[in-house]
C-alpha positions in Angstrom: 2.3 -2.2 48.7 -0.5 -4.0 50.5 -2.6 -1.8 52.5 -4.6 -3.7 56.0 -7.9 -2.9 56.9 -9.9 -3.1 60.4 -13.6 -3.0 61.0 -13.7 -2.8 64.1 -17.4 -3.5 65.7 -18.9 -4.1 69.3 -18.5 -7.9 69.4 -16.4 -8.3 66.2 -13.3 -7.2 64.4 -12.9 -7.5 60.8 -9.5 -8.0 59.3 -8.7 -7.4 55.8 -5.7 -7.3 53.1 -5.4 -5.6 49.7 -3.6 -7.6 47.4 0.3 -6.4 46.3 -1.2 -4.2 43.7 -3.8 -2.5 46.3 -7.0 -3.0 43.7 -9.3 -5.3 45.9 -9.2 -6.9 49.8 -9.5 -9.8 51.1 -11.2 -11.0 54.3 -8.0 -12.5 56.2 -10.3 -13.0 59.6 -12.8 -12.1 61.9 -11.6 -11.3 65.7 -14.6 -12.2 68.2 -14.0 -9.9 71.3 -17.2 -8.8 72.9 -16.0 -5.4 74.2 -12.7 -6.5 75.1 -9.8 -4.6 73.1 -6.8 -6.5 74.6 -8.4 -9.6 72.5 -7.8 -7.5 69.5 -4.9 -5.6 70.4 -2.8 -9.2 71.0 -4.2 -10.9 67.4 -3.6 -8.0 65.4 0.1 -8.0 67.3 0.1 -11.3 65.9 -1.5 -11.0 62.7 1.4 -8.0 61.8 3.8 -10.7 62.5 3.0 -12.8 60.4 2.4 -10.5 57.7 6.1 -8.9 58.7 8.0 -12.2 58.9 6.6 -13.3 55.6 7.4 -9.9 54.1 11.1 -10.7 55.4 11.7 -14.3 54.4 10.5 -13.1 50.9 12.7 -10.5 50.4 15.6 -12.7 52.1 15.0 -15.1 48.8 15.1 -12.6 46.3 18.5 -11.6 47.8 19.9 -15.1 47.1 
Protein backbone atom coordinates (compact mmCIF):
# COMPACT_ATOMS: atom_id res chain seq x y z
CA UNK A 1 0.00 0.00 0.00
CA UNK A 2 1.33 3.49 -1.01
CA UNK A 3 1.01 5.94 1.63
CA UNK A 4 0.68 10.15 0.30
CA UNK A 5 2.32 12.78 1.99
CA UNK A 6 1.49 16.72 2.26
CA UNK A 7 3.80 19.49 3.45
CA UNK A 8 1.79 21.85 3.50
CA UNK A 9 3.70 25.54 3.86
CA UNK A 10 2.56 29.32 3.52
CA UNK A 11 3.17 29.74 -0.19
CA UNK A 12 3.88 26.02 -1.07
CA UNK A 13 2.45 22.56 -0.82
CA UNK A 14 4.55 19.58 -1.13
CA UNK A 15 3.24 16.42 -2.50
CA UNK A 16 4.74 13.11 -1.97
CA UNK A 17 4.29 9.18 -2.68
CA UNK A 18 5.80 6.13 -1.04
CA UNK A 19 6.50 3.54 -3.33
CA UNK A 20 4.12 0.10 -3.34
CA UNK A 21 6.18 -1.30 -0.68
CA UNK A 22 5.98 2.07 1.69
CA UNK A 23 10.09 2.10 2.20
CA UNK A 24 10.94 5.53 0.66
CA UNK A 25 8.79 8.81 -1.04
CA UNK A 26 8.94 10.44 -3.80
CA UNK A 27 8.45 14.08 -4.56
CA UNK A 28 5.29 13.78 -7.09
CA UNK A 29 4.86 17.93 -7.03
CA UNK A 30 5.05 21.12 -5.57
CA UNK A 31 1.46 23.15 -5.30
CA UNK A 32 2.24 27.09 -5.41
CA UNK A 33 -0.72 28.66 -3.59
CA UNK A 34 0.23 31.76 -1.63
CA UNK A 35 -2.30 31.43 1.23
CA UNK A 36 -4.94 30.27 -0.87
CA UNK A 37 -6.30 26.69 0.12
CA UNK A 38 -8.91 26.20 -2.64
CA UNK A 39 -5.56 26.11 -5.00
CA UNK A 40 -4.73 23.12 -3.02
CA UNK A 41 -7.79 21.67 -2.19
CA UNK A 42 -8.83 21.44 -6.26
CA UNK A 43 -5.03 19.77 -7.28
CA UNK A 44 -4.98 17.41 -4.56
CA UNK A 45 -8.79 16.60 -5.80
CA UNK A 46 -7.06 16.01 -8.88
CA UNK A 47 -3.94 14.50 -7.94
CA UNK A 48 -6.23 11.56 -5.89
CA UNK A 49 -7.76 11.01 -9.23
CA UNK A 50 -5.22 10.24 -10.90
CA UNK A 51 -3.75 8.19 -8.42
CA UNK A 52 -7.46 6.37 -8.03
CA UNK A 53 -8.08 5.87 -11.82
CA UNK A 54 -4.67 4.35 -12.24
CA UNK A 55 -5.15 2.20 -9.18
CA UNK A 56 -8.53 1.04 -11.11
CA UNK A 57 -7.26 0.47 -14.66
CA UNK A 58 -4.51 -1.62 -12.98
CA UNK A 59 -6.43 -3.86 -11.12
CA UNK A 60 -9.07 -3.95 -14.16
CA UNK A 61 -5.88 -5.72 -16.11
CA UNK A 62 -5.07 -8.14 -13.66
CA UNK A 63 -8.65 -9.25 -13.81
CA UNK A 64 -8.38 -10.07 -17.57
Amino acid sequence: MRALGIDYGDARVGIAITDPLGYTAQGLETIHHQGNDKIVLKRLEEILAEIIITKLIHLQLECH
